[in-house]
C-alpha positions in Angstrom: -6.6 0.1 20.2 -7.6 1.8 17.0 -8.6 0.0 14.1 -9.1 0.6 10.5 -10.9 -1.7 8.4 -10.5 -1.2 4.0 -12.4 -3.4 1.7 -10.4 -3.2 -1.5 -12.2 -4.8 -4.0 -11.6 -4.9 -8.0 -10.7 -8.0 -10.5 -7.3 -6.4 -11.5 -5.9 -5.7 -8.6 -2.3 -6.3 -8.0 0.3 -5.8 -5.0 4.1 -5.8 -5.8 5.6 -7.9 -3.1 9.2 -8.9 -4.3 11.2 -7.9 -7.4 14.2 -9.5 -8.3 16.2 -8.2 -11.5 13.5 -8.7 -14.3 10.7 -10.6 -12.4 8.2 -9.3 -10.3 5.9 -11.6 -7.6 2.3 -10.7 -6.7 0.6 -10.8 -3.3 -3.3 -11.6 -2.8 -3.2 -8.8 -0.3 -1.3 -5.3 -0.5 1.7 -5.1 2.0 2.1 -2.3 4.9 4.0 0.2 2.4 1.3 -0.8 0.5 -1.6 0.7 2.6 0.3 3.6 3.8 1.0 4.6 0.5 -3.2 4.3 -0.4 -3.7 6.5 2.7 -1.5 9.0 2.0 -2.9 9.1 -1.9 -6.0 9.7 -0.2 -4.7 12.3 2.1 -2.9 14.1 -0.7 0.4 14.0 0.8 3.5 14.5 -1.5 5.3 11.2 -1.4 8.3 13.4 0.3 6.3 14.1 3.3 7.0 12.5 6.8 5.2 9.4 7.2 5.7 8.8 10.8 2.4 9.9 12.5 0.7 7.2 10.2 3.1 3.8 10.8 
């Protein structure tokens, strides 16, 4: 089993978890979409590209 480990630090950090309508919730910890979307960031993928080799 692979793993991949990512220290995110940073005092103003924030992870959209939920919207509904007008208000927005925060998580303490960035969600799955969350991570993929730092990796491909990282990667310089276009956010049209194929995500499947990385989920």
């Amino acid at each position: 089993m692979s793993v991949l480990l990512l220290q995110l630090s940073g005092p103003f950090q924030s992870w959209g978890v939920q919207s509904r309508f007008g208000m927005r919730d925060t998580g303490l910890e960035p969600s799955k979409s969350g991570v993929i979307g730092l990796l491909c960031a990282a990667l310089g993928r276009p956010r049209w590209a194929i995500l499947e080799d990385l989920a």
